[in-house]
N, CA, C and O atoms as a GROMACS GRO file, in nm:
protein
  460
    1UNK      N    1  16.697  13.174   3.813
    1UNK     CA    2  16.644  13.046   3.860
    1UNK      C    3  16.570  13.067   3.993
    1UNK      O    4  16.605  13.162   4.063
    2UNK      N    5  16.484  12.996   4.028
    2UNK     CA    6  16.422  13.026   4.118
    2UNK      C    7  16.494  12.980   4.240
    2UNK      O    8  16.579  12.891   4.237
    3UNK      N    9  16.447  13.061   4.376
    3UNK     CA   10  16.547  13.027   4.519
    3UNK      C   11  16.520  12.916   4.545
    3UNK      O   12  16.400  12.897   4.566
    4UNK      N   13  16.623  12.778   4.558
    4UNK     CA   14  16.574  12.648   4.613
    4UNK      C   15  16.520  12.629   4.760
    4UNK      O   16  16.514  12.514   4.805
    5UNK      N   17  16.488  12.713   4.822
    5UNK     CA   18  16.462  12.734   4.935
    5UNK      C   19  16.281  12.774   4.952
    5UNK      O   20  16.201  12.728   5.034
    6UNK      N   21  16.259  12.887   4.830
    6UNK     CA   22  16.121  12.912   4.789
    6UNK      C   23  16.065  12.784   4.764
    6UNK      O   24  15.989  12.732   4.845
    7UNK      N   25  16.095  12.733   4.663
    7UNK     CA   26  15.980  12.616   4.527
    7UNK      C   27  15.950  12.481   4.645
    7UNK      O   28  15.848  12.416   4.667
    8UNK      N   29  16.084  12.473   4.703
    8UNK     CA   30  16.068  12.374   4.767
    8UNK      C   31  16.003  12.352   4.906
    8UNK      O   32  15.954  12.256   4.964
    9UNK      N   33  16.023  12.468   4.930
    9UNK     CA   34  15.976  12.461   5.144
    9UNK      C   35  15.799  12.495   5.076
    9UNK      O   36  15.704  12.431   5.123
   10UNK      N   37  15.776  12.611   4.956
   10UNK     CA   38  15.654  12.600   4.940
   10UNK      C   39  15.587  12.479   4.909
   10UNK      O   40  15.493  12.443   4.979
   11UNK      N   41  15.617  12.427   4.831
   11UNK     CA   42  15.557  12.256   4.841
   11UNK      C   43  15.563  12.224   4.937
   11UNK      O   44  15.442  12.222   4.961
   12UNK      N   45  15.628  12.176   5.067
   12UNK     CA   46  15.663  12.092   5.156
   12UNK      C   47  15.528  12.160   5.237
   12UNK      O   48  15.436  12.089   5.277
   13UNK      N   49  15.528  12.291   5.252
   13UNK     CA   50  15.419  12.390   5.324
   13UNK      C   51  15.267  12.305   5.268
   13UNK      O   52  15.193  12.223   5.323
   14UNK      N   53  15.266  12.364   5.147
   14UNK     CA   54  15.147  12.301   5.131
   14UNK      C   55  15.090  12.148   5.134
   14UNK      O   56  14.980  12.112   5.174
   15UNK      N   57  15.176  12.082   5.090
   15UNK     CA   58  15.160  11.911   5.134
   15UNK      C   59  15.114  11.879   5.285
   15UNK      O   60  15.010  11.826   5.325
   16UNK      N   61  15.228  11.931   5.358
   16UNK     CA   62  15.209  11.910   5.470
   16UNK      C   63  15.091  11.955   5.564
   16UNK      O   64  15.066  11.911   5.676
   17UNK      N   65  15.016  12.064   5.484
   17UNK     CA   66  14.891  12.118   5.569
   17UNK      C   67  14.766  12.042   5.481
   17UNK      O   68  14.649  12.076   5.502
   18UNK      N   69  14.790  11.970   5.412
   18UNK     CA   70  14.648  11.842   5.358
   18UNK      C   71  14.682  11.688   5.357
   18UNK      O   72  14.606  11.596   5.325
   19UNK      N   73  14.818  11.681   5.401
   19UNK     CA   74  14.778  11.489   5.412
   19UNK      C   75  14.779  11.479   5.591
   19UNK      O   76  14.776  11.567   5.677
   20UNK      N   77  14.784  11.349   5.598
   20UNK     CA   78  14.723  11.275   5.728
   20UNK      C   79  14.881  11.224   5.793
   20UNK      O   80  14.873  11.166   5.901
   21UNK      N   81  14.964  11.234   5.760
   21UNK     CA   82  15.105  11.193   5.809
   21UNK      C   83  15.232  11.320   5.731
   21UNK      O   84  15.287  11.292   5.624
   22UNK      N   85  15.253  11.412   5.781
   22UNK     CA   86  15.315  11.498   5.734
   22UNK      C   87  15.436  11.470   5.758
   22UNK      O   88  15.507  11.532   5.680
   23UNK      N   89  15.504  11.396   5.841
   23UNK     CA   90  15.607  11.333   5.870
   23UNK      C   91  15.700  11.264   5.746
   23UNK      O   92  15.822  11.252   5.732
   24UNK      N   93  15.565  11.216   5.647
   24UNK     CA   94  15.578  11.151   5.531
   24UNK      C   95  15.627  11.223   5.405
   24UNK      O   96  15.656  11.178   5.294
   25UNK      N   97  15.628  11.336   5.448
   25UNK     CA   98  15.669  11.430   5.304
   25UNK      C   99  15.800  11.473   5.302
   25UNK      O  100  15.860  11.535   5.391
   26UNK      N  101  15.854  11.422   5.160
   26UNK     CA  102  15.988  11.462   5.149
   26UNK      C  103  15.998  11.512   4.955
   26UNK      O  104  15.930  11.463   4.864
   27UNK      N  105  16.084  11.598   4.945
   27UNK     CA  106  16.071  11.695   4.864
   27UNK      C  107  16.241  11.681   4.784
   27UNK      O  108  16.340  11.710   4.852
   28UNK      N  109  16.252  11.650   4.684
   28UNK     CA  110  16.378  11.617   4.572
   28UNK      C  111  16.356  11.762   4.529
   28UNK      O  112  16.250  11.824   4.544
   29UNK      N  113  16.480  11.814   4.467
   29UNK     CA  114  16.476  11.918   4.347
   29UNK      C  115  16.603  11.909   4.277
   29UNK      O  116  16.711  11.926   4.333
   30UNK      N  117  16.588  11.880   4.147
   30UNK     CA  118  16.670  11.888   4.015
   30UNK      C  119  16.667  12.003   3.946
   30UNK      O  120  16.560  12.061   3.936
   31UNK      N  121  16.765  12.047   3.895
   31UNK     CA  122  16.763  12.133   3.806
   31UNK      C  123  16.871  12.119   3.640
   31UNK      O  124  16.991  12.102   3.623
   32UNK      N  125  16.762  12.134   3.549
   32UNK     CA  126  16.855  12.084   3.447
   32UNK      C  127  16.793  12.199   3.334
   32UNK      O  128  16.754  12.312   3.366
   33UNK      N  129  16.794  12.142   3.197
   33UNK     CA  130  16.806  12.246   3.083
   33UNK      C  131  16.658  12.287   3.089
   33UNK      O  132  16.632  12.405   3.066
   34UNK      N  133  16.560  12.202   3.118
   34UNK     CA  134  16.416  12.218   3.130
   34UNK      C  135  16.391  12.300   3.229
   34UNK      O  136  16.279  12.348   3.211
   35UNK      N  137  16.438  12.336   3.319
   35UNK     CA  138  16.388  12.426   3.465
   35UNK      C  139  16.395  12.345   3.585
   35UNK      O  140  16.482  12.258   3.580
   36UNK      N  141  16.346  12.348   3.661
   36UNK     CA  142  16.329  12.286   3.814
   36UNK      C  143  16.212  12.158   3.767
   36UNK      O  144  16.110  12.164   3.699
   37UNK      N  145  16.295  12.022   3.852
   37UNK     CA  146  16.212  11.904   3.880
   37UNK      C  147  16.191  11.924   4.011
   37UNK      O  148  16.284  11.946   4.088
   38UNK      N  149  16.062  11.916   4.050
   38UNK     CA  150  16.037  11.900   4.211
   38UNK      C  151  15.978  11.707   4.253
   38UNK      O  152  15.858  11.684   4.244
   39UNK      N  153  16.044  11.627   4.282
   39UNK     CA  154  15.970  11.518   4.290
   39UNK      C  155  15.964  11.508   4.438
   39UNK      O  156  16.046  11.538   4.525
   40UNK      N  157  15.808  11.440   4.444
   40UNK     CA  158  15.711  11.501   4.564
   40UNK      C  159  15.707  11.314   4.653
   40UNK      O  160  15.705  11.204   4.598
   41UNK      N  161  15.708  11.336   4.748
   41UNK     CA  162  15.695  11.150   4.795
   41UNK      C  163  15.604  11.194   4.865
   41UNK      O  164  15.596  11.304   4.918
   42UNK      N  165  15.533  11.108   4.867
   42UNK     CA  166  15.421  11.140   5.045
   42UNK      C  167  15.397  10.974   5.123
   42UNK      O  168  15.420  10.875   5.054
   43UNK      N  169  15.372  10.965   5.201
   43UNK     CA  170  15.292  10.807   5.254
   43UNK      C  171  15.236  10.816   5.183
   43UNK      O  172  15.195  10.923   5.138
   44UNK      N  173  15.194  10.628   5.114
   44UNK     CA  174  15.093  10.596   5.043
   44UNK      C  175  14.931  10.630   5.072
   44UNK      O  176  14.852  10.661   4.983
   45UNK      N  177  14.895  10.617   5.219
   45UNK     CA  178  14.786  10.613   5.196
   45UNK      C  179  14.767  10.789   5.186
   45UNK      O  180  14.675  10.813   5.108
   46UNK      N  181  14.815  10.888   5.231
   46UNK     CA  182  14.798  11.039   5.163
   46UNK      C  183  14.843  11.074   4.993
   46UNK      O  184  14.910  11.171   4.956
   47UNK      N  185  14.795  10.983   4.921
   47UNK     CA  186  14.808  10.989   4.796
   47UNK      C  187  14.699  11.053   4.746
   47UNK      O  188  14.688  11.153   4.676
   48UNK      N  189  14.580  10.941   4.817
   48UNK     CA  190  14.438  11.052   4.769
   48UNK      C  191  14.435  11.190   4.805
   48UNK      O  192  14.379  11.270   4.730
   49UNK      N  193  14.485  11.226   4.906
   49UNK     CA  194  14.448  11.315   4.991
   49UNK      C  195  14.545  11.464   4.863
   49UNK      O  196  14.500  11.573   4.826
   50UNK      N  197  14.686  11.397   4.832
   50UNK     CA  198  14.754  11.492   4.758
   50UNK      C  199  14.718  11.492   4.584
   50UNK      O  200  14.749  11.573   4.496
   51UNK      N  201  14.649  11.381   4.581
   51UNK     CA  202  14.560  11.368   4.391
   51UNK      C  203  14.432  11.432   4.403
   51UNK      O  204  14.395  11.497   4.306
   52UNK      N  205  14.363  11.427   4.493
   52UNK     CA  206  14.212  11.431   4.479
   52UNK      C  207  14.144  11.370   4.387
   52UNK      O  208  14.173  11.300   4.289
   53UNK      N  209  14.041  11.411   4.438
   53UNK     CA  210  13.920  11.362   4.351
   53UNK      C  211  13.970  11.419   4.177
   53UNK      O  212  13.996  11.538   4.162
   54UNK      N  213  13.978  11.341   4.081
   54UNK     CA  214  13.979  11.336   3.958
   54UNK      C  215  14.137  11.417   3.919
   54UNK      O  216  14.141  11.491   3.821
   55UNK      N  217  14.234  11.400   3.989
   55UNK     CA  218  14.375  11.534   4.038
   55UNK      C  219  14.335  11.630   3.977
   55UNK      O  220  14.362  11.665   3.862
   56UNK      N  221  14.240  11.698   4.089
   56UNK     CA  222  14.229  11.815   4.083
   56UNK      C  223  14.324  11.880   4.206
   56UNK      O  224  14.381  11.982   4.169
   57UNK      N  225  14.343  11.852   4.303
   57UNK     CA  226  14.431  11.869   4.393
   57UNK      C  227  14.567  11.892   4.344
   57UNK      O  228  14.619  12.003   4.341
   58UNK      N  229  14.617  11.796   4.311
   58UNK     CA  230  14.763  11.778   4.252
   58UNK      C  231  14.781  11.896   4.118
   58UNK      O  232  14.897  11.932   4.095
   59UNK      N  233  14.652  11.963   4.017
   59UNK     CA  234  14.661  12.022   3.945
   59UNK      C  235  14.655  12.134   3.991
   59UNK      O  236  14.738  12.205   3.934
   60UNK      N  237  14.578  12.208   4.094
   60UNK     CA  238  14.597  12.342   4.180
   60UNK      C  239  14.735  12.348   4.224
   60UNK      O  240  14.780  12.462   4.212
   61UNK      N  241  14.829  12.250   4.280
   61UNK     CA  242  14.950  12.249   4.345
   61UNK      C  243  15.049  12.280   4.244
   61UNK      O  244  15.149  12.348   4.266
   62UNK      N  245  15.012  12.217   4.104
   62UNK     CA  246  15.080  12.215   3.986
   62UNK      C  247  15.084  12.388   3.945
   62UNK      O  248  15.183  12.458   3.924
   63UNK      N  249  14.964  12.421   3.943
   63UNK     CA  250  14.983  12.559   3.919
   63UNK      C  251  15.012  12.670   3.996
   63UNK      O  252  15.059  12.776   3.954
   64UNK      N  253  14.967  12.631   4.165
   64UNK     CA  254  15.070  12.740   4.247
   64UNK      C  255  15.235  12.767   4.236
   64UNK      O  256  15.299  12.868   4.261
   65UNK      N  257  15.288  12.605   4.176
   65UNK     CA  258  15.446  12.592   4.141
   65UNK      C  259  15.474  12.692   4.030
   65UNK      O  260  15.554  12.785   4.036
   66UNK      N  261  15.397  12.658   3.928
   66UNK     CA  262  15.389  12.774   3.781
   66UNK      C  263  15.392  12.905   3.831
   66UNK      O  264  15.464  12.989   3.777
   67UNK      N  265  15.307  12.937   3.949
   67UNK     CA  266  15.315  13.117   3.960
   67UNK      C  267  15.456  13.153   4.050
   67UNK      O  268  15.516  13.261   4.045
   68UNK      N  269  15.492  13.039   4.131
   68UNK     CA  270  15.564  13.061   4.187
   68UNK      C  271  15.682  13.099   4.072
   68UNK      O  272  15.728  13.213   4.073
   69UNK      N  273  15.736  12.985   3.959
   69UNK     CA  274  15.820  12.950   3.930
   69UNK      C  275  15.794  13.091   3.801
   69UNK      O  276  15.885  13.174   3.795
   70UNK      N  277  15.698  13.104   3.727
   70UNK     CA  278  15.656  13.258   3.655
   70UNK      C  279  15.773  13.389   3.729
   70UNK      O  280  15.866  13.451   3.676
   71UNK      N  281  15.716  13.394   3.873
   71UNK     CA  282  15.728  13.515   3.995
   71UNK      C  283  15.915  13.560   3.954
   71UNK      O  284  15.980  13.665   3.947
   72UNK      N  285  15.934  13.458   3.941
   72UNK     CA  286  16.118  13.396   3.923
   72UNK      C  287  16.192  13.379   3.846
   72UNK      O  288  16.312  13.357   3.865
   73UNK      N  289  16.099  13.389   3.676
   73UNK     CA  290  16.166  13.354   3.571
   73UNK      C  291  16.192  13.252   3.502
   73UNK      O  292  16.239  13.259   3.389
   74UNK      N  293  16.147  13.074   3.599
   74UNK     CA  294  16.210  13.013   3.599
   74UNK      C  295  16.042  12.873   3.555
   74UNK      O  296  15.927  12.896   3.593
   75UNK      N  297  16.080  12.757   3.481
   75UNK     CA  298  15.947  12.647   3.458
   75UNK      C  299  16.013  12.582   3.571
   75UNK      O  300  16.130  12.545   3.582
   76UNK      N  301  15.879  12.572   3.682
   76UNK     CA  302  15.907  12.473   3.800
   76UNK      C  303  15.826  12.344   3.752
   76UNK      O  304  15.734  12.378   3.677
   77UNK      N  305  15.834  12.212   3.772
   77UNK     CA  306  15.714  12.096   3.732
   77UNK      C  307  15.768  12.035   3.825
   77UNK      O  308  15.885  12.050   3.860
   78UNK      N  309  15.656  11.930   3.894
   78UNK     CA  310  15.611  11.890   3.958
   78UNK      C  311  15.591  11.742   3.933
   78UNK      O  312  15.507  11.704   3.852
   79UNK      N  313  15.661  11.666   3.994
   79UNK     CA  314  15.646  11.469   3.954
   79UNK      C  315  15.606  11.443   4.108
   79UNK      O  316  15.675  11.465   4.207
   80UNK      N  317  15.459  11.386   4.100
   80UNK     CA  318  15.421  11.300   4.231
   80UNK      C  319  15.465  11.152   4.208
   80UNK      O  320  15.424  11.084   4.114
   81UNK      N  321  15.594  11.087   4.350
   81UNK     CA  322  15.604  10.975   4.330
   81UNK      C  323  15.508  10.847   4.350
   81UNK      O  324  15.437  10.859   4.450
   82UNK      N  325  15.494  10.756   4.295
   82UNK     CA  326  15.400  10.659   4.314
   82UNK      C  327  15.456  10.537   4.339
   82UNK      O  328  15.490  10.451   4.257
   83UNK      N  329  15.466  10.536   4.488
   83UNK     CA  330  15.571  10.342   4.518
   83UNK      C  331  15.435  10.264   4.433
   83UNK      O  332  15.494  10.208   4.341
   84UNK      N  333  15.349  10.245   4.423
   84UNK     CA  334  15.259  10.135   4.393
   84UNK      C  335  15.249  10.130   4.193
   84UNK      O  336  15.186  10.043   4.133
   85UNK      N  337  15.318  10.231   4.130
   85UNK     CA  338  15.351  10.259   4.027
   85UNK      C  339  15.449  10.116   3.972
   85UNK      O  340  15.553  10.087   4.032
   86UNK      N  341  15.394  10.027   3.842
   86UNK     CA  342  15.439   9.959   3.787
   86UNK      C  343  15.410   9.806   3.846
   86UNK      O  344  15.444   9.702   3.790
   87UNK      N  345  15.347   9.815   3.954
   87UNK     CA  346  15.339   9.668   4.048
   87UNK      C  347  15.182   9.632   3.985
   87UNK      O  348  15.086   9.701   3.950
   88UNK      N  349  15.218   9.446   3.994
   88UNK     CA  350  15.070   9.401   3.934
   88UNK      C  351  14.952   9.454   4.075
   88UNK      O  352  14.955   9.556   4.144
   89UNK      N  353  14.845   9.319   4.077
   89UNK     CA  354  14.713   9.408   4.070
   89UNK      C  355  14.616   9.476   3.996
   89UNK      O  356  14.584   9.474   3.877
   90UNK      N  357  14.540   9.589   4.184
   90UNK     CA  358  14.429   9.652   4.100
   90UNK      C  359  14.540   9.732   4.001
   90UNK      O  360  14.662   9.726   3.992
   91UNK      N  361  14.417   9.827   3.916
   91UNK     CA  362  14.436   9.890   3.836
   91UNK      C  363  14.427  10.032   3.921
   91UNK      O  364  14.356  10.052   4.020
   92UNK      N  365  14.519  10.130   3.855
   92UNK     CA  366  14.507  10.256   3.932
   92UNK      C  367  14.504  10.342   3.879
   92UNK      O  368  14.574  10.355   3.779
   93UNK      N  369  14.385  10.482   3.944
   93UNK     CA  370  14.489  10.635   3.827
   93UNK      C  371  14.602  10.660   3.904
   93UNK      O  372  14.715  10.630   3.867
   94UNK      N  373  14.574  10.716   4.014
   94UNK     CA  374  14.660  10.778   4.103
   94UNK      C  375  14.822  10.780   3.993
   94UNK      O  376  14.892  10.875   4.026
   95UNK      N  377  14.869  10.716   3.907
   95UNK     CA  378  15.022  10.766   3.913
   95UNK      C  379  14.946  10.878   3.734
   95UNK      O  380  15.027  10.947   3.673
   96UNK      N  381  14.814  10.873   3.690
   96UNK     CA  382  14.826  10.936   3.620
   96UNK      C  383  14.843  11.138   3.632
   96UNK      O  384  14.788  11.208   3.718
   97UNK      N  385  14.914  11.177   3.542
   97UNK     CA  386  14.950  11.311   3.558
   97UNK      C  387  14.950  11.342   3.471
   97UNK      O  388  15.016  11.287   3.382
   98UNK      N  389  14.851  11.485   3.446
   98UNK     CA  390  14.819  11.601   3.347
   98UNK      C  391  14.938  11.644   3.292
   98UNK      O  392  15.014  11.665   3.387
   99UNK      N  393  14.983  11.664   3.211
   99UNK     CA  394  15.070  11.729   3.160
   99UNK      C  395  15.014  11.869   3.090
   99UNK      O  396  14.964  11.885   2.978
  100UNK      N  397  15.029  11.927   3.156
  100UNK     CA  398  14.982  12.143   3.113
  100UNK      C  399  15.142  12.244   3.081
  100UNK      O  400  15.154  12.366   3.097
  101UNK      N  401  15.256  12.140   3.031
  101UNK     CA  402  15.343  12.242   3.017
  101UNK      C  403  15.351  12.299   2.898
  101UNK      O  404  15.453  12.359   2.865
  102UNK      N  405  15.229  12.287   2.807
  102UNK     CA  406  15.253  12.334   2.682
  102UNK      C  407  15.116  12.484   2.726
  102UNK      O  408  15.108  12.583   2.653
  103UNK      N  409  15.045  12.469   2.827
  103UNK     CA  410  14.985  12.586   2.861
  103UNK      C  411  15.005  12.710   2.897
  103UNK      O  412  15.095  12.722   2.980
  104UNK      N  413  14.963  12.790   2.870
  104UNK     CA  414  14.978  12.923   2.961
  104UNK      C  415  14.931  12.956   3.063
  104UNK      O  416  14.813  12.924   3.073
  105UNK      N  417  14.987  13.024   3.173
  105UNK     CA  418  14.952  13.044   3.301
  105UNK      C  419  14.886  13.180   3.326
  105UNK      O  420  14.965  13.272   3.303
  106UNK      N  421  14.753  13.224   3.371
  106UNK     CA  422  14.747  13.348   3.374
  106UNK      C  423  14.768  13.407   3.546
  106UNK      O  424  14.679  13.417   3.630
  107UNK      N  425  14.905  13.438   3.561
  107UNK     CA  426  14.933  13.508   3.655
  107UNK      C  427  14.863  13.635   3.710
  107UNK      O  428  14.864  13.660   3.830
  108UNK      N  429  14.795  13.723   3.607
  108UNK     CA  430  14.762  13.834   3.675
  108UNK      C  431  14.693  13.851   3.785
  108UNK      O  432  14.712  13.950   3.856
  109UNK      N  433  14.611  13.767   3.811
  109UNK     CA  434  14.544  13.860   3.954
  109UNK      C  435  14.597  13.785   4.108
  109UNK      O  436  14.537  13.794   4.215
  110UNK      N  437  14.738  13.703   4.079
  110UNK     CA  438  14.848  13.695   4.182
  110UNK      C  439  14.976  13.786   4.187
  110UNK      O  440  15.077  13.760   4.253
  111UNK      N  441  14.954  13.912   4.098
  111UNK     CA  442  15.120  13.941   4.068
  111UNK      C  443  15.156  13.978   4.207
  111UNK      O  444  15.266  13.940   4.248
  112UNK      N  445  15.077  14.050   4.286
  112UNK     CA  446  15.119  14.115   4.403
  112UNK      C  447  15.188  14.004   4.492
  112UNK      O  448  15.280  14.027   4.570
  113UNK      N  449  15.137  13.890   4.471
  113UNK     CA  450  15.157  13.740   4.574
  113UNK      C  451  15.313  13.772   4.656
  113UNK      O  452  15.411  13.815   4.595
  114UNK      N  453  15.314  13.748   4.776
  114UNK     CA  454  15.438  13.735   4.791
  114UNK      C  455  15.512  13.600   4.915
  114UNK      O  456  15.509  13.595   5.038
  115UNK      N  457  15.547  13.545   4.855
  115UNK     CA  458  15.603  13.393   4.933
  115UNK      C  459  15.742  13.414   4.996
  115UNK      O  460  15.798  13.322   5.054
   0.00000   0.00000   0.00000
């Protein structure tokens, strides 16, 4: 299983060096028959900042977790929370999320990586 100390401080690392209130980031980890849940909170308004444009952001983060979680043996995934998730109003993507766990990851030209 992967070190809870790795999957998680690495997320917290990277969150914290692209939103606008880093203060705001706090980091859950579950572990059950599926592998590691990492659920991610940030301040609302650093939502864009952690989705990007079209979540492409949130999908690079998704897959540094995969090499990490590859490195280890272990499926790490990744749930960004969304307080504004389920409330009327506008309409939003922001709580939508790619699902790539039926993909393959090509690790090779990170094997050396070391976190």
């Amino acid at each position: 299983m992967v070190d809870s100390v790795k999957d998680k401080d690495f997320l917290e690392t990277i969150v914290r060096s692209i939103v606008a209130k880093p203060e705001g980031v706090s980091v859950e980890r579950s572990v059950d028959e599926m592998g590691v849940l990492l659920t991610l909170k940030v301040d609302p308004e650093d939502m864009g900042n952690v989705i990007g444009r079209r979540g492409q952001t949130a999908q690079a983060i998704r897959t540094l977790l995969k090499i990490v979680g590859a490195k280890n043996n272990a499926r790490v995934n990744l749930k960004i929370y969304d307080p504004n998730q389920g409330q009327g109003g506008s309409v939003s993507n922001r709580s939508e999320e790619v699902d790539t766990s039926n993909e393959e990851v090509d690790t090779s030209s990170v094997e050396d990586l070391k976190i």
